[in-house]
N, C-alpha and C positions, 0 to 999 in steps of 0.2 A: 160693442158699447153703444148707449143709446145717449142722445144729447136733449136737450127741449132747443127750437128756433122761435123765436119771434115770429107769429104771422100775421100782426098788424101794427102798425106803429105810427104814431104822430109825427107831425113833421118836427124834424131836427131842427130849430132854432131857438130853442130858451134852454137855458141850466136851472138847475135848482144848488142850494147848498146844503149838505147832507153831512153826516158824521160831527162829531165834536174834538175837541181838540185841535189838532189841523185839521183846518179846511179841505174838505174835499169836495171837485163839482163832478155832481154825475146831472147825464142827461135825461132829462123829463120824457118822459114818456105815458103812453095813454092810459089812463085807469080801465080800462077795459080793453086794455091788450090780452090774448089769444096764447095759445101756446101749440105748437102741434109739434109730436115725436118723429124725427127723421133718424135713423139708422144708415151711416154712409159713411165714409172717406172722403166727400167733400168738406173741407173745415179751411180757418185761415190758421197759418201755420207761422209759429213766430222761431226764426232759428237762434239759437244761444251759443256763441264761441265760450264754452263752459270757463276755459281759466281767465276773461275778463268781465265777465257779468257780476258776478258778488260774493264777498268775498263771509264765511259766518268766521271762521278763526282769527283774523286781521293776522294773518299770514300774506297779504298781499295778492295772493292768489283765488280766483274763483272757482266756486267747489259745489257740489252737490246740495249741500247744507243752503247756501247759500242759494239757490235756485228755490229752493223751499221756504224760504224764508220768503221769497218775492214771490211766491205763487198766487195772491192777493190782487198786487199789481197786473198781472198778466191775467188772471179769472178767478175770482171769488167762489165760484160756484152757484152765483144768482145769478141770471140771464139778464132782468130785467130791473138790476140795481141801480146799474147804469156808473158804477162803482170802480169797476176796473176796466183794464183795455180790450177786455171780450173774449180774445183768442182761444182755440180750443183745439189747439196741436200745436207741439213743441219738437221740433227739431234740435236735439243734441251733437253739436260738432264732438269729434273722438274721446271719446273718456279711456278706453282700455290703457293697461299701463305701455310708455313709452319713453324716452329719452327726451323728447324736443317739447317746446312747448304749445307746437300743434296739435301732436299725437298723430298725425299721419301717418306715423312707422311704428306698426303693432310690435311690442315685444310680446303680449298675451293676448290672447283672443276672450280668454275669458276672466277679465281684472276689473278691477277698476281701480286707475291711477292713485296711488299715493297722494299726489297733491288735490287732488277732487274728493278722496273721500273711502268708501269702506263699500260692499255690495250690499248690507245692510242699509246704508245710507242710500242706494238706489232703488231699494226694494220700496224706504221708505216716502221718495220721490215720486215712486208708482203708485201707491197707496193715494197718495195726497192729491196726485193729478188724477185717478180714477172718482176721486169725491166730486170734485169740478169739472169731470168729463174732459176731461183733458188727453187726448190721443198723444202718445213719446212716440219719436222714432227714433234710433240713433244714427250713426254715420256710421257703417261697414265698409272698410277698406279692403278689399282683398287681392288686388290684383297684385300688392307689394307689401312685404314686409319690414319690420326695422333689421338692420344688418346686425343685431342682438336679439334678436330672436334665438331660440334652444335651437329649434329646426334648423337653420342659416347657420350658427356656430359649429352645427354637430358636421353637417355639408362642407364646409370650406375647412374644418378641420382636419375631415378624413382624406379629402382631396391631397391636400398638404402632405399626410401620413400615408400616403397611395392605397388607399383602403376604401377601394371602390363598391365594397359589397355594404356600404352603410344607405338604408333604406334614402334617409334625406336629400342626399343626393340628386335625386327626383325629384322631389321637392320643389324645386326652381330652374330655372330655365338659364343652364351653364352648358355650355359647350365650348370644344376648342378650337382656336383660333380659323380654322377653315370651315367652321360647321357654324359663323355666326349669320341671324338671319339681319339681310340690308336692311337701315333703317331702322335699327335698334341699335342700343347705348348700351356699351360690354367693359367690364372692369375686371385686372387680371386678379386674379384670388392667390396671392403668394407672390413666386417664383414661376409657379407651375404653367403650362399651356392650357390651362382652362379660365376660360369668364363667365361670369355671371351676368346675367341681362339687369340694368339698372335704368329705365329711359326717365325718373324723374331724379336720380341721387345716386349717388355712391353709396348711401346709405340706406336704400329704399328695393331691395333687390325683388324680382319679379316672382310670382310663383310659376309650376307649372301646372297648369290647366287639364294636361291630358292622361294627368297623372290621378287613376283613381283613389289612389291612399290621400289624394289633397283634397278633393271631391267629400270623400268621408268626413273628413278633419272641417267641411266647411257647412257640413250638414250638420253636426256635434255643434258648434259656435251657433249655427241659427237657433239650434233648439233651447238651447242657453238662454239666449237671450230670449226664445219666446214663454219659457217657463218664466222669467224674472218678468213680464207683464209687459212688454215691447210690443205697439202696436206692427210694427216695422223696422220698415230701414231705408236711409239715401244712401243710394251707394253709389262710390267715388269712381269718376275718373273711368265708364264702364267700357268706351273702346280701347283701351289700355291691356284689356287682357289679353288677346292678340293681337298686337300695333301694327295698324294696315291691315286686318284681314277683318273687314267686317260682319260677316257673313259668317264666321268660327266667333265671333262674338254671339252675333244673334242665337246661335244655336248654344253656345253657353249660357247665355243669359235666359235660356227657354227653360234649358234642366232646372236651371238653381230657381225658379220662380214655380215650377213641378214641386220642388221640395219643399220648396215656402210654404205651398199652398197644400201639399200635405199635412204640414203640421199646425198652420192656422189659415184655414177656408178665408178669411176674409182679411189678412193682411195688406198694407199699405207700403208699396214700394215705390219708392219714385229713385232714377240714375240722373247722373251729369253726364251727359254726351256733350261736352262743350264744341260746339262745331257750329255750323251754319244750318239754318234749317233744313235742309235737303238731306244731311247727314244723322240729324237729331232724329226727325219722323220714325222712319226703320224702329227706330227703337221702342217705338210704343207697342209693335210688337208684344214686348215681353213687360215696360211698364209703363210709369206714369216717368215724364222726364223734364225737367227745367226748360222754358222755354227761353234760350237766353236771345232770342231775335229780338226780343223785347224790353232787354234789359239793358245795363249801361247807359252812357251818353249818346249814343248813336243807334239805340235800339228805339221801336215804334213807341213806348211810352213817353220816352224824352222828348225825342222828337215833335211827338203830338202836343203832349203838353207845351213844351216851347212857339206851339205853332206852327212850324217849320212842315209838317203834316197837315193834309185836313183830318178831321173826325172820322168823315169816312173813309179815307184813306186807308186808317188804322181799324174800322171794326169790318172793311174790306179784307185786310191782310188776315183778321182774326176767323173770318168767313172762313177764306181760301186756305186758311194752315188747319181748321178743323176738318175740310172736305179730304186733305192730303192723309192725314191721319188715319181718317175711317177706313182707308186702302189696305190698313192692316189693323187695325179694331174699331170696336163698335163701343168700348168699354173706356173713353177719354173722358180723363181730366187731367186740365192742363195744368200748369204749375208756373204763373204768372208772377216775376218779381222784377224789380229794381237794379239791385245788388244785394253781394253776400262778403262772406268773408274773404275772397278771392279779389275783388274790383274795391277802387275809389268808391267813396260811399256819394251818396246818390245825390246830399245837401251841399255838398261841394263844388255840385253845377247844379243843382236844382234851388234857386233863391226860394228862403222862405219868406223870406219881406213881401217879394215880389209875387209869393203865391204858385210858384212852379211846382215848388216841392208837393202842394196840397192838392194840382193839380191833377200831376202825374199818380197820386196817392188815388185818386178817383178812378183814373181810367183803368186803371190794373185792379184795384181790389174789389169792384165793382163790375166784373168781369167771370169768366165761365172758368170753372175749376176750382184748384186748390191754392190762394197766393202766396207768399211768402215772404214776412216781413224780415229784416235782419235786425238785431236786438240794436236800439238806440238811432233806427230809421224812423221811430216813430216822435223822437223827440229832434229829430236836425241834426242827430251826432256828424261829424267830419272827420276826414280821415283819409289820407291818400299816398300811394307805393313814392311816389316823387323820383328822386333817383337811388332810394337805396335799393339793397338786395335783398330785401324782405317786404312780406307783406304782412310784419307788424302793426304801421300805421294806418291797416284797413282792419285792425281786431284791438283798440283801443280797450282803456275799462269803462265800464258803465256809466257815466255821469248822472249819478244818483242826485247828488247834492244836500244827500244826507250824512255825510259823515262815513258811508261805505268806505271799510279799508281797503278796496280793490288800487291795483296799480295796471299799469300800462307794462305789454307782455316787454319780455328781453328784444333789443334792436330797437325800440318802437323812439322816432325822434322829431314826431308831429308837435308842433309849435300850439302847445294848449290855450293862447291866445285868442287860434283861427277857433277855438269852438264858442260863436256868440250869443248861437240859440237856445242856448239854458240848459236846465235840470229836469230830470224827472220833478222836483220838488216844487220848482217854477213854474213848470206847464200845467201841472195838477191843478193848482189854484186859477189857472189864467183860462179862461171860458175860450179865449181865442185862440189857443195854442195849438201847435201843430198835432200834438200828444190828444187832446181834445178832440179834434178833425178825423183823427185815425178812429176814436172809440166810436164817435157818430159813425164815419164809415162802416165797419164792423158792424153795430148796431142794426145799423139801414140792411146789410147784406144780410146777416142772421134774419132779419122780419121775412125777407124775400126770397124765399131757397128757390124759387126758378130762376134766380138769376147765375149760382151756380152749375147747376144741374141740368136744366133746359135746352131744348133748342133753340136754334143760336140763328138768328136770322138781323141782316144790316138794315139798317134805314140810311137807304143812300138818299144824301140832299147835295147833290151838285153847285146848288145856287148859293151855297153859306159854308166857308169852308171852316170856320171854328162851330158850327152847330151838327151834330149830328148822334146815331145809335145806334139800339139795334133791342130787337123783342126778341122775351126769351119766354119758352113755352112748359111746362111742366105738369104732369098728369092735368090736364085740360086747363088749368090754369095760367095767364099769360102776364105779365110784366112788359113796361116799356122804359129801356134806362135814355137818357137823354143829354149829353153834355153840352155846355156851352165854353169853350177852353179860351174864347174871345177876350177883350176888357172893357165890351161895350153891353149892355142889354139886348137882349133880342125880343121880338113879340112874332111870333112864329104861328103860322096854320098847319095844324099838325095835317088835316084833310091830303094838305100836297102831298104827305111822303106815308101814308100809311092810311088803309082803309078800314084799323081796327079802332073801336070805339072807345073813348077813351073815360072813365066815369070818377076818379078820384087822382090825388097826390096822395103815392104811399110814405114820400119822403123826402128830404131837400137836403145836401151838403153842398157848401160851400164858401165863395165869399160874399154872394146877393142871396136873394130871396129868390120866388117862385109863385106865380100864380094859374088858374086852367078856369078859362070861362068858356065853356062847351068844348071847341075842337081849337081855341085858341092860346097858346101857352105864352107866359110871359116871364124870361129868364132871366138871370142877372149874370153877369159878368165873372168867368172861372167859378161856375156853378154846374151841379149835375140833380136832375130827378130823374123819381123814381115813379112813374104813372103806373094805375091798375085801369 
């Protein structure tokens, strides 16, 4: 699939007021803005937890229909309207049908849930996001199924009936009580001396991996999906498929990426290796994988943006995890975010009063790879595990503030009080809204595809630990991004820390301005540019 990028752009600081009826601002942009076609899998990726984003039946729940309906919001299919939030890939948390209201425990591999909607309705969804270039991935779960799954019932029932000669059997990863491997979570099936492997749930039993009839059944489910128009897949949870053996992971994870790339040459796959960066890397191996060093409260974006980092600190560490990388490919992009559905959402410790939240929005999405927004990061949504036992109140509904009949998922007992930072309908209107911030960013990023795709080199400045960056290089074209995460101005000579010449401002977000008089740049305070 082909996209258009921005390849020039004015600087980000005026709106215009556009549309009739409600107001909408899009941002101004240059009358002789550029267009050049990139074909890639670099994109910003916004993820959707499907059953609270929107709701089209006012059944409460979010659906298919209802992603369709908001596809506007998230990209019109004008690059340069400046109309919507820009995005041009969407990450679907689980649709197949299931039991729970995560869908993490497939009953079908090849469904789509009752409460989201119809495969008609998905096809339709592809259709609609191909107009607007819109890359889908969904979330493939495969290392566990739901304990109602055909396969799983047919296993544990034969088991029961000593009717060892049923194929399923295999299927999953049961053995009896002397033959369990350490370090894995085993639940008895019956009466009987056999267990089935469960390390996330009693309900969520393992497959087996070594078993080629599962192998099959999971080549049949990619194809599926890649006939319905699936650019891809995140796939869940990927050292899981052998717990502890990472090394029988890699080499599973080689085959199934073999088969991907059989059936479509240029697929887009990214895994959650949720681990520590030492443990994450290995995996790019086989794909593209979340960098969660980066994410949360204690990850280098928060950090940075809090200050608590200098700049280059963080596009040091961004250096040194790209060099680690290349150990096992040459073919990196990285997968920069925040939070997801999983963690506390991000406005929760990142003030947006205070500018944190738009800070740390700068350092990540303005950064090398593919980012990834979580639906309602970009308006300040909140939401946090607290002491219950779910992670309800990290998948919230939408806060449209249009009258969306969406609800808040089952468990969820977040105090709608603590959300102060508004609506989709509120930020729209408001030029300074954090909603606003994110579409400039996006904006600035699309004009600049070396800032993606590029090589990635620091601008270490020792002397200013809130100033700093790094230039990024692409088919001979260079970029220089620049932040200042400080809450003072700075008037900086660029001369000291970089010997390339520097001849315009392709772009400014933040909360000051920006000015360049020869080799001397002058910044304002939790501001980033974008020099050519």
């Amino acid at each position: 699939m082909r996209r258009l990028l921005l390849f020039s752009l004015a600087i980000l600081t005026s709106f215009l007021i556009a549309g009739c009826g409600s107001k909408e601002y899009a941002i101004k942009v240059d009358d002789n803005l550029k267009s050049k076609e990139v074909s890639d899998n670099f994109r910003t990726y916004y993820q959707i937890f499907v059953g609270s984003f929107s709701d089209s039946n006012k059944d409460g729940t979010g659906d298919l229909k209802g992603i369709i309906n908001r596809l506007d919001y998230l990209n019109d299919g004008k690059p340069d309207s400046g109309l919507s939030l820009g995005v041009d890939g969407i990450w679907l948390s689980p649709i197949m049908r299931s039991t729970s209201y995560h869908k993490y425990d497939v009953i079908d591999y090849k469904s789509i849930d009752n409460s989201f909607g119809t495969i008609d309705d998905f096809k339709e969804l592809i259709k609609e996001c191909n107009k607007r270039g819109i890359n889908v991935i969904i979330d493939l779960v495969l290392n566990h199924t739901s304990d109602w799954h055909p396969w799983f019932r047919e296993a544990t029932n034969a088991i029961k009936q000593n009717d060892f000669s049923n194929k399923y059997i295999n299927y999953y990863e049961i053995k009896q009580s002397s033959d369990k491997n350490p370090g894995s979570t085993y639940y008895q099936i019956g009466s009987t001396d056999y267990y089935y492997e469960g390390n996330f749930s009693s309900t969520m039993p393992e497959l087996n991996m070594d078993n080629e009839e599962v192998k099959e059944e999971i080549i049949d489910i990619i194809k599926f999906w890649f006939d319905l128009g699936v650019t891809g897949f995140r796939l869940d949870a990927v050292k899981y498929i052998y717990l502890g053996y990472d090394a029988k992971n890699y080499q599973f994870w080689n085959w199934f990426m073999e088969e991907v790339k059989k059936i479509k040459s240029d697929a887009y796959v990214v895994g959650e290796a949720w681990s520590a960066d030492a443990a994450i890397i290995p995996y790019y191996q086989n794909f593209s994988c979340f960098d969660f060093g980066m994410s949360q409260l204690q990850g280098y974006i928060t950090q940075t943006a809090y200050v608590n980092y200098s700049v280059s600190d963080y596009t040091k560490y961004i250096e040194g995890y790209l060099k680690k990388i290349s150990e096992y490919t040459n073919n990196i992009n990285l997968s920069p975010f925040i939070a997801n559905h999983d963690m506390d959402r991000a406005a929760g410790y990142l003030s947006v009063d205070e500018y944190f939240m738009q800070m740390a929005a700068n350092l990540y999405m303005l950064s090398p790879g593919s980012p990834y927004i979580y639906y309602g990061e970009e308006i300040g949504m909140k939401g946090s595990r607290g002491s219950e036992n779910t992670d309800a109140n990290r998948r919230l509904a939408m806060l449209w503030g249009d009258k969306d009949s969406i609800k808040d998922p089952i468990g969820s007992t977040y105090d709608k009080k603590s959300q102060v930072n508004g609506t989709v309908s509120s930020q729209i209107k408001d030029s300074n809204s954090l909603y606003n911030h994110y579409k400039k960013l996006i904006l600035l990023r699309n004009a600049n595809p070396e800032i993606a795709r590029g090589v990635y080199t620091p601008i270490i400045v020792e002397d200013k630990k809130t100033f700093g960056g790094f230039i990024s290089t692409y088919e001979g074209s260079k970029v220089i991004v620049l932040h200042n995460t400080g809450a003072n101005e700075l008037i900086v000579d660029l001369s000291d820390y970089t010997s390339e010449t520097i001849s315009i401002i392709r772009g400014i977000v933040g909360k000051g301005s920006a000015s360049l008089d020869g080799m001397t740049l002058t910044i304002g305070p939790m501001t980033t540019v974008v020099l050519k």
